[in-house]
C-alpha positions as CSV (number, residue, x, y, z in Angstrom):
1,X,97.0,-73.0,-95.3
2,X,100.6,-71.0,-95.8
3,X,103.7,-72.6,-95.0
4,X,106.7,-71.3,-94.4
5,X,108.8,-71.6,-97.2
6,X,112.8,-70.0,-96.6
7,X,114.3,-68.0,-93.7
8,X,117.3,-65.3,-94.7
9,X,119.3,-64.1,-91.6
10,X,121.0,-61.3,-92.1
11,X,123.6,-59.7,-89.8
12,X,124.0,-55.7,-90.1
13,X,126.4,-53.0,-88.0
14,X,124.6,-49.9,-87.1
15,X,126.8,-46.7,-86.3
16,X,125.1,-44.8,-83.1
17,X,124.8,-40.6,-82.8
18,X,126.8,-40.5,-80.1
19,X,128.9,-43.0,-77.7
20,X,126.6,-44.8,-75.7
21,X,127.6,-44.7,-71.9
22,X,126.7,-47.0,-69.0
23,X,128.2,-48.7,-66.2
24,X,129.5,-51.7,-68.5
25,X,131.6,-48.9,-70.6
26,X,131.0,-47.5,-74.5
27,X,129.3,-48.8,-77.1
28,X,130.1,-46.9,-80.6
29,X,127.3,-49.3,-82.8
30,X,124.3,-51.7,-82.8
31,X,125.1,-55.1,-84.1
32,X,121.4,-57.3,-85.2
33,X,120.9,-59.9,-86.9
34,X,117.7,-59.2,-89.3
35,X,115.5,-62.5,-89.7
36,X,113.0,-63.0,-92.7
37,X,110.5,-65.7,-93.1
38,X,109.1,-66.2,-95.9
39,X,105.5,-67.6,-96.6
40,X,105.3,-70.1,-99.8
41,X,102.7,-67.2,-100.9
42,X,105.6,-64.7,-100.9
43,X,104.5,-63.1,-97.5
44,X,107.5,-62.2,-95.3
45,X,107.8,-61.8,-92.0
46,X,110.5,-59.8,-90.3
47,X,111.7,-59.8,-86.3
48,X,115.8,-59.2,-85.5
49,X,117.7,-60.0,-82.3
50,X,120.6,-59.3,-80.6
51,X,123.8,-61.1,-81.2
52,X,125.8,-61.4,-78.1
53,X,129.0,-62.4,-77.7
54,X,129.7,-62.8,-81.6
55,X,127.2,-61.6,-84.6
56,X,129.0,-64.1,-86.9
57,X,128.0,-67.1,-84.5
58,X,124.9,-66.0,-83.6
59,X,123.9,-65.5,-87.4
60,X,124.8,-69.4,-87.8
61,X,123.1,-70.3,-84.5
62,X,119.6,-68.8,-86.1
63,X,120.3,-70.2,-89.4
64,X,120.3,-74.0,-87.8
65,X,117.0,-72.9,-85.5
66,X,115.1,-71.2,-87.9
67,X,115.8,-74.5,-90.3
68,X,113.3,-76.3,-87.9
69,X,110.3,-74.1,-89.4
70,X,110.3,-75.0,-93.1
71,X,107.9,-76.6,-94.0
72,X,105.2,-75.8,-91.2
73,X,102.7,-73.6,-90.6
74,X,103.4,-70.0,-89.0
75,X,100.3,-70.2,-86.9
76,X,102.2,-72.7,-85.4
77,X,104.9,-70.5,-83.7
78,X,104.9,-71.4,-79.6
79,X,104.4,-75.3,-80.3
80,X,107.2,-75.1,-82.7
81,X,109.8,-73.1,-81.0
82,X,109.4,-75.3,-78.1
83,X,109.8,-78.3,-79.8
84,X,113.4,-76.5,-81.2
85,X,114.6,-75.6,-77.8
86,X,114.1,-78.8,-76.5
87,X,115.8,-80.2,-79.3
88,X,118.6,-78.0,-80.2
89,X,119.1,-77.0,-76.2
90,X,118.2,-79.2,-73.4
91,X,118.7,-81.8,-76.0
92,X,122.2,-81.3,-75.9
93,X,122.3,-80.7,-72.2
94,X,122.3,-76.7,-72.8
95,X,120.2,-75.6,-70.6
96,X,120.9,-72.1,-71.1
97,X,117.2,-70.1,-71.5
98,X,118.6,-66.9,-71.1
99,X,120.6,-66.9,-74.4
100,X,118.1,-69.1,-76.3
101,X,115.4,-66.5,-75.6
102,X,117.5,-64.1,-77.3
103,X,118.0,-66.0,-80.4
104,X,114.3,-67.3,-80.3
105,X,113.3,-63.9,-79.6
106,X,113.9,-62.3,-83.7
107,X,112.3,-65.8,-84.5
108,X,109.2,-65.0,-82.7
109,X,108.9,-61.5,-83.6
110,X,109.3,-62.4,-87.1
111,X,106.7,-65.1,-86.7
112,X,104.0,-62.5,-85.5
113,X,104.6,-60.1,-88.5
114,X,104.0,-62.6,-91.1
115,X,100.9,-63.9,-88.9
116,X,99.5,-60.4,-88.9
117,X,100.4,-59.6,-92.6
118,X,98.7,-62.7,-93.4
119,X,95.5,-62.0,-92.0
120,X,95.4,-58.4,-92.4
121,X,95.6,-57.1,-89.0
122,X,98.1,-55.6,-86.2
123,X,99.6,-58.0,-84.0
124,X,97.9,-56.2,-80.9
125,X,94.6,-57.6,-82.0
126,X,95.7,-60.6,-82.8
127,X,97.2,-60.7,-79.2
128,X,93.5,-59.3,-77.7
129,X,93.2,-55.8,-78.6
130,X,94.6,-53.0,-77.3
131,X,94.0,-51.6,-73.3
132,X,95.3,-48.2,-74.4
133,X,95.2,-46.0,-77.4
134,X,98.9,-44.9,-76.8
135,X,102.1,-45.9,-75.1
136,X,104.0,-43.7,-73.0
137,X,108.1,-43.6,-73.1
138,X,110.6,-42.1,-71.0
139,X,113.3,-39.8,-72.6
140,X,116.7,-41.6,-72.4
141,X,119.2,-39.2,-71.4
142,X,122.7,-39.4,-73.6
143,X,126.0,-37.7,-72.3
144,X,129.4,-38.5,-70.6
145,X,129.8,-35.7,-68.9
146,X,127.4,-34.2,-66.0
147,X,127.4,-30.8,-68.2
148,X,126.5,-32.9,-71.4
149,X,124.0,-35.0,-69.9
150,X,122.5,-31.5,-68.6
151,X,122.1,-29.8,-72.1
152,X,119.9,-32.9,-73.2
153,X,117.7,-32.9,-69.5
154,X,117.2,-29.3,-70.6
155,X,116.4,-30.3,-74.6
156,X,113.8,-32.8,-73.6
157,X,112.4,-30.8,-70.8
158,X,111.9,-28.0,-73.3
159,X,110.3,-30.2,-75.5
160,X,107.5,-31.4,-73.2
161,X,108.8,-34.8,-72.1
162,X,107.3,-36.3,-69.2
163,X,109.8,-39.2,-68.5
164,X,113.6,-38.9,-67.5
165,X,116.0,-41.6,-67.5
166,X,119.6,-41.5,-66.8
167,X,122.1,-44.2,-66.6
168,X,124.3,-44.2,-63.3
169,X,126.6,-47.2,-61.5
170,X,129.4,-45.4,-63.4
171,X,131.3,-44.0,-59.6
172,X,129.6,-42.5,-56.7
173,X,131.2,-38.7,-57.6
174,X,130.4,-38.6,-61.1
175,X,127.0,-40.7,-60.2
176,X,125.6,-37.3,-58.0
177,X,126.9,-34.9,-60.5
178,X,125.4,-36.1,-63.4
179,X,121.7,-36.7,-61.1
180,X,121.9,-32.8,-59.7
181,X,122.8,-31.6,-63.0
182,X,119.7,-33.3,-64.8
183,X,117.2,-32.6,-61.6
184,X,118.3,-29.1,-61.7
185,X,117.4,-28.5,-65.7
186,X,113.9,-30.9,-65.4
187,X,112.5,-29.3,-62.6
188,X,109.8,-31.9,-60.7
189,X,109.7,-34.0,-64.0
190,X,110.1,-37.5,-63.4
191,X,113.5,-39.2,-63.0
192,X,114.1,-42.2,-63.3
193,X,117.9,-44.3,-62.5
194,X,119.1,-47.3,-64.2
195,X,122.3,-48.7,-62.2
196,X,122.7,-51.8,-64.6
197,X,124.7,-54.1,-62.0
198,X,126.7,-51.5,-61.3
199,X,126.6,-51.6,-57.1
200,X,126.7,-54.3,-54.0
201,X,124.2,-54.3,-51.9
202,X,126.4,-52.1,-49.5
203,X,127.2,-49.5,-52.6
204,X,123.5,-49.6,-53.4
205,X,122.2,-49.0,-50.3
206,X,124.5,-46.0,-49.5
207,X,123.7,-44.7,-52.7
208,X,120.2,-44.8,-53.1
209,X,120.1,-42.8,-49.6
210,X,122.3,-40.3,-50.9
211,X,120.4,-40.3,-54.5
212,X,116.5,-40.0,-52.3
213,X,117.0,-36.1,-52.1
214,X,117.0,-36.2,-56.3
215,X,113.0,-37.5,-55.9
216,X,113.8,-40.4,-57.8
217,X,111.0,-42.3,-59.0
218,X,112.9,-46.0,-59.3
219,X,116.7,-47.2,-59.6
220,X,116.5,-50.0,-62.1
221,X,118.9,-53.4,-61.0
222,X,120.9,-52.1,-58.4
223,X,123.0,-55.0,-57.8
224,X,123.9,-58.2,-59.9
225,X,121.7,-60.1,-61.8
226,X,122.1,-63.4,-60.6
227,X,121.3,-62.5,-57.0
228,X,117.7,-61.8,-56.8
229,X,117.8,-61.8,-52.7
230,X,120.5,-59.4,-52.9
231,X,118.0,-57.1,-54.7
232,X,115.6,-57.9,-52.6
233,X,117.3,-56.9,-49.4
234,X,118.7,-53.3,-51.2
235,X,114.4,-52.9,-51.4
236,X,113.6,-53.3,-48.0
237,X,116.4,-51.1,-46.9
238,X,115.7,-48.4,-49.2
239,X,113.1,-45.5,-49.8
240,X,113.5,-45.8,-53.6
241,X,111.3,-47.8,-55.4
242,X,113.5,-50.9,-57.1
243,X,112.5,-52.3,-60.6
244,X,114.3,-55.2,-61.7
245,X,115.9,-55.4,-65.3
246,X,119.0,-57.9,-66.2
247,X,117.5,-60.4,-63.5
248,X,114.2,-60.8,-65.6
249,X,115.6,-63.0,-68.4
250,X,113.1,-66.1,-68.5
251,X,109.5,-66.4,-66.8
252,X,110.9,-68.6,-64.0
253,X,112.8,-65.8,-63.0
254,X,109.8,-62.7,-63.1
255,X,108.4,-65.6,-61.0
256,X,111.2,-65.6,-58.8
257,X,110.9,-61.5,-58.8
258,X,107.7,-61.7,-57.6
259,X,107.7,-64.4,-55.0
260,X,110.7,-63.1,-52.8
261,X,109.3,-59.1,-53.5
262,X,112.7,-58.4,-54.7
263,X,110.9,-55.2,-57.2
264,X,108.3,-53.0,-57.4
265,X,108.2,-53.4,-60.9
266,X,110.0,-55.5,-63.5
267,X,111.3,-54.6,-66.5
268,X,111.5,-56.9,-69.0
269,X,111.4,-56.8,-73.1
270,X,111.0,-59.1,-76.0
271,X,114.8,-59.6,-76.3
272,X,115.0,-61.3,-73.0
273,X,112.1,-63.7,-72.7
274,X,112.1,-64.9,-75.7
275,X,110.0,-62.9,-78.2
276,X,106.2,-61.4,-78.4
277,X,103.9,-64.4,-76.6
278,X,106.4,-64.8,-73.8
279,X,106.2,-60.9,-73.0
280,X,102.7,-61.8,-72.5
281,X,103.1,-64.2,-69.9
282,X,105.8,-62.7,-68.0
283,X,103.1,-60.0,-68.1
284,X,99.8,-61.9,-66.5
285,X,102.8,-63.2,-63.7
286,X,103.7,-59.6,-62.4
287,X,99.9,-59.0,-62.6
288,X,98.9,-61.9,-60.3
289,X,101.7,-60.4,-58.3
290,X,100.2,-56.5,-58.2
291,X,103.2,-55.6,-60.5
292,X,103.2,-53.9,-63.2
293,X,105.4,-54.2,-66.3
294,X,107.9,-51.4,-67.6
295,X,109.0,-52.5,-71.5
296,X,112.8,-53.0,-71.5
297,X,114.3,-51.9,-75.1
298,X,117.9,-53.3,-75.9
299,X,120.6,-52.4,-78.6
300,X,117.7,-52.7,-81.8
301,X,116.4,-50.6,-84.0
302,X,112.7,-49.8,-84.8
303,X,111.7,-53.0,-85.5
304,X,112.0,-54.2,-81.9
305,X,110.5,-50.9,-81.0
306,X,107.5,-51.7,-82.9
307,X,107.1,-55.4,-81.6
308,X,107.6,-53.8,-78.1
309,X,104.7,-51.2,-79.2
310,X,102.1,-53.8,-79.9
311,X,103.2,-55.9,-76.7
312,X,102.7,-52.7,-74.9
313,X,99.4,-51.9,-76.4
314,X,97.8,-55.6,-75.7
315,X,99.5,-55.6,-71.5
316,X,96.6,-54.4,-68.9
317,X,99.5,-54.1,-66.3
318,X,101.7,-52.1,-68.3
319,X,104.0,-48.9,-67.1
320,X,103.6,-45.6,-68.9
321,X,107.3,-44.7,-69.0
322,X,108.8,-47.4,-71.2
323,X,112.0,-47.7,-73.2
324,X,113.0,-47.4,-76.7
325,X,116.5,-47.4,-78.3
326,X,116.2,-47.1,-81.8
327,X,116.6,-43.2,-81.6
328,X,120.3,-44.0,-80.7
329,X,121.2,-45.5,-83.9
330,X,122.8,-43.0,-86.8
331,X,120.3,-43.7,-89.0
332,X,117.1,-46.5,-88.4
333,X,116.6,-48.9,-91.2
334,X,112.9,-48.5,-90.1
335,X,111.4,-46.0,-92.7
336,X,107.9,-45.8,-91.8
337,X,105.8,-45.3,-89.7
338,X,107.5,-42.4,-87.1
339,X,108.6,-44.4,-84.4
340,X,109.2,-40.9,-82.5
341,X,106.7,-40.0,-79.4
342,X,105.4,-36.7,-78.9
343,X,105.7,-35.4,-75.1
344,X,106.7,-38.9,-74.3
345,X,103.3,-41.1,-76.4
346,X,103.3,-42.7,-79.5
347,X,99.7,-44.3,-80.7
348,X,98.7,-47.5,-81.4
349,X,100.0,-49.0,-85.4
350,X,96.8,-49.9,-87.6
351,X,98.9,-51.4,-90.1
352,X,98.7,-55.0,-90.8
353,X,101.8,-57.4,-88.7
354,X,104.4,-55.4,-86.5
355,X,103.3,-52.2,-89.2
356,X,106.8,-51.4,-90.3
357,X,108.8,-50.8,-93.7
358,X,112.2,-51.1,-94.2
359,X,114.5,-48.5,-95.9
360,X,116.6,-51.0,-98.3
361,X,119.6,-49.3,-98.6
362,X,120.0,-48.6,-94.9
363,X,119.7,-52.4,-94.6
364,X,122.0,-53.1,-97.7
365,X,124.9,-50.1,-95.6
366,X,124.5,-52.3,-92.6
367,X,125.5,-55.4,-94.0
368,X,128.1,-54.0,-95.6
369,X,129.5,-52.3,-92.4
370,X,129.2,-56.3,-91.0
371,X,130.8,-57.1,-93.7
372,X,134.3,-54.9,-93.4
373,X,134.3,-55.6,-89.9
374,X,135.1,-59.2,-90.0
């Protein structure tokens, strides 16, 4: 049997399209670090993760975990990144999941693509098969201003999307502006809020009675993560539907979600719980719990988008407006296959592991751009 041989990490800067606005400010660029495991038959596996609060540090932190896995078999991937967070973690008295998820998250994800290259299949069947022969997105609405936000509502609704979401918790004036302006151009499309911590429980409340004449579908994480009873009481004030987001990090906390009915959904991706097998789990939780799962995408390109795609595929309980964010970015390193949904649903991958190929020189621009900004 294969065993894994080297790991490269490599950090890369990614320029957006456009600024990226939402209630914690503007983002200009993606920042990843890009993991590769390599097989001692020459078989690489590829996964990425976020690198909050510093790329440089996080790099270093992966470099140290990903040391662990020399040497042992990539079959082998939930027993062994176990075995590191106890021993790099709570070992040390960190017992910080939520950013150790992140980190273990590019780990896992590259794990699964060299386990799928390896035996010649897509990571959805190796997972169980797929429920569904195509996964549905929302269209993520981009814009500062009401009137910018409004040409894109009327872009996608002209182009058959089904899905619209828009990011709000940026002031109660500018909040109602920009939703009339994009319910006015999508007609009785589906719309869909995302607040992102941006209200207290009074704020939320008042707005989500002001926002109910907008038809709004959900208002993702109203209030602040670390309260989940504060959540729970905007729900049973409200006529929206809630969906919880930033306080689904680990699987104690879906559990959490779900035993104070706090959401009516949870959203929740690979980046937060810790990678492709965890999704999983956090998935059969919500469905003991009647909920289903809506797949949160983060500041990644399209190889997050295509472990989210098989994760998607392989989850009974699974949403059919989900997010992706690898549109955002200038240009994806991701050259095949189209990672673009048409009228909001993108078809299962038959290629073999997570089914993507890189564009080198993208890659190669990114790490240069990492480079000049240290």
């Amino acid at each position: 049997m294969v065993k894994i041989s080297s790991i490269r990490i490599r950090p890369l800067v990614l320029p957006l399209k456009q600024p990226y606005h939402w209630s914690y400010g503007i983002r200009e660029s993606f920042a990843v670090n890009l993991i590769e495991i390599e097989a001692d038959d020459g078989t690489v596996g590829i996964g990425e993760c976020t690198v909050a609060p510093d790329q440089t540090g996080t790099a270093a932190i992966l470099q140290r975990l990903a040391g662990h896995l020399v040497g042992h078999s990539p079959h082998d991937v939930a027993p062994l990144i176990a075995r590191i967070f106890h021993r790099e973690y709570l070992g040390h008295g960190a017992n910080i999941m939520r950013a150790a998820n992140q980190m273990f998250s590019g780990i896992d994800m590259a794990m699964w693509d060299l386990q799928g290259k390896l035996a010649g299949l897509p990571v959805h069947q190796l997972l169980g098969g797929a429920h569904r022969k195509a996964v549905g997105y929302f269209y993520f609405l981009q814009g500062e201003t009401a009137e910018e936000l409004a040409r894109d509502a009327a872009a996608g609704h002209a182009n058959g999307e089904r899905v619209f979401y828009l990011k709000v918790g940026r002031g109660e004036k500018l909040d109602l502006e920009i939703t009339a302006a994009v319910r006015r151009e999508i007609g009785d499309a589906r719309l869909r809020l995302d607040a992102n911590e941006g209200w207290s429980v009074h704020d939320a409340i008042n707005m989500c009675r002001k926002l109910e004449k907008y038809d709004i579908e959900f208002i993702e994480q109203p209030t602040v993560s670390w309260s989940i009873p504060a959540m729970a009481h905007v729900r049973e004030k409200v006529g929206i539907p809630i969906v919880a987001d930033q306080a689904a990090f680990t699987l104690y906390d879906v559990y959490e979600i779900c035993r104070q009915r706090a959401a009516d959904m949870i959203c929740i991706g690979p980046r937060e719980i810790g990678g492709i097998q965890p999704m999983m789990k956090a998935a059969a939780v919500a469905e003991s719990a009647g909920l289903k799962i809506c797949i949160h995408s983060s500041f990644t390109t399209g190889i997050t988008t295509c472990a989210e795609h098989h994760t998607g595929l392989a989850i009974p309980n699974l949403d059919d407006g989900n997010q992706i964010m690898w549109q955002l970015v200038e240009k994806d390193i991701v050259s095949s296959p189209g990672l673009a949904p048409r009228n909001g649903w993108l078809d299962a991958f038959k290629m073999s592991g997570l089914g993507f190929t890189l564009a080198d020189d993208l890659v190669a621009a990114g790490e240069r751009r990492y480079a000049a900004s240290r």
